[in-house]
N, C-alpha and C positions, 0 to 999 in steps of 0.2 A: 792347457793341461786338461785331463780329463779321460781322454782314451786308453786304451790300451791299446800295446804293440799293433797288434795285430790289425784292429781296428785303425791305426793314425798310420799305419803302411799304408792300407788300402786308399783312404783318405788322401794320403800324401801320392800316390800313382796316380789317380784320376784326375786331381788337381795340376800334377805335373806337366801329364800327358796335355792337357788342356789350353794349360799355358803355353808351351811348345808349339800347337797347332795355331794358338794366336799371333807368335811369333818366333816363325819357323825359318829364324837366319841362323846361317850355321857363324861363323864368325863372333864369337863374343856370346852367344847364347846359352850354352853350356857352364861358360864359366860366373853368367849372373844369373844362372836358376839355380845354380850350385848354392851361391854365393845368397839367394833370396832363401832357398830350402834348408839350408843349412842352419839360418836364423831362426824362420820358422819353428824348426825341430825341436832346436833349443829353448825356445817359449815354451813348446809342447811340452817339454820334459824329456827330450829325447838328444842326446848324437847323433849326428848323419856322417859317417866316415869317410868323408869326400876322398881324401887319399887314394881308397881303392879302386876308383874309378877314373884317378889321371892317365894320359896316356902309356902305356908299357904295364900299367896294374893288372891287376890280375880281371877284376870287374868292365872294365875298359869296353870291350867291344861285346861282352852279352848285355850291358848296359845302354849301346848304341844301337843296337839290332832290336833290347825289348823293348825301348824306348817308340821306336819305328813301327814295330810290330803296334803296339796300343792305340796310334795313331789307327790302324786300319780294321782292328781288331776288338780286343776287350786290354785288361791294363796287369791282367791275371800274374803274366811271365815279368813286364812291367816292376810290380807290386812284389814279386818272390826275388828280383836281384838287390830293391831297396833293400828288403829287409835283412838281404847279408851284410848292411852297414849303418842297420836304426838298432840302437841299444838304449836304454835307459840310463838319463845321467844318473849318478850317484850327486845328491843335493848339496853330501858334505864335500865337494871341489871337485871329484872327478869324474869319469864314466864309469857305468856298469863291467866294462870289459877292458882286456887289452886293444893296444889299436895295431896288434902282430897277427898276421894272419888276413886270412878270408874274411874275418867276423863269424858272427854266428849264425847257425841252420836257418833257415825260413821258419818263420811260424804256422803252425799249423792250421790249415783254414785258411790260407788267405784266398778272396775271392775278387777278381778284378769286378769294374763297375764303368759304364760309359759315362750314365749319364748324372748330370750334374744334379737334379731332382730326386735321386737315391738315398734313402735313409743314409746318414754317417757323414756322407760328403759337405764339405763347408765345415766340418766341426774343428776346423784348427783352431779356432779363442773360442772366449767363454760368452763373448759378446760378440752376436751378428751385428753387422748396420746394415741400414736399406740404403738402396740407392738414392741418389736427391733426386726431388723432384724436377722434372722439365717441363717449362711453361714455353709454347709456343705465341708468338707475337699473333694480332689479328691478321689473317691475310694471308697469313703461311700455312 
């Protein structure tokens, strides 16, 4: 928790996108970055309204295209379809919104981002860790 909308879309696109390009199997991929980001989200303070992105949905294929696009691109188009389905939970049990519809407008400003050394990015918890140390044997 900690960011705002706007701010933990763009976060959340460049991280996506990233993850995606590390493991870029179609078969099952989709449905456990879904499934990782959706959790996420929800630490964050947010919904990700996976729904509108299953097949026949309405988000479905501009979800697949800006997906693809960020890989090659910036995470910009990315970052503006998330956000027609990141809302703010409501803490006393439900979400900010209905889950009927599109969701709501993009937020204003959103700015995609490559690279992972950009202000903002990594701020999804309140605690970074570093990575552990690697000690190589003599001789290697």
């Amino acid at each position: 928790m900690g960011l705002d909308v706007s701010s933990f879309v763009e976060a959340l696109a460049v991280h996506w996108s990233d993850i995606n390009v590390l493991h870029a199997f179609r078969e099952g991929n989709t449905r456990s970055q879904f499934a990782f980001f959706h959790q996420l989200a929800e630490n964050a303070g947010y919904d990700l309204s996976s729904h509108l992105f299953k097949d026949g949905a309405p988000l479905r294929d501009e979800f697949v295209n800006a997906r693809f696009y960020a890989h090659l691109h910036d995470t910009s188009w990315f970052a503006t379809v998330l956000a027609r389905a990141i809302v703010p939970l409501d803490r006393g049990g439900g979400v900010g919104r209905s889950t009927e519809g599109d969701g709501p407008a993009a937020p204003t400003g959103v700015q995609g981002r490559r690279s992972a050394g950009t202000a903002g990015a990594g701020e999804f918890t309140e605690k970074q860790q570093s990575a552990p140390e690697v000690r190589l044997l003599p001789g290697q």
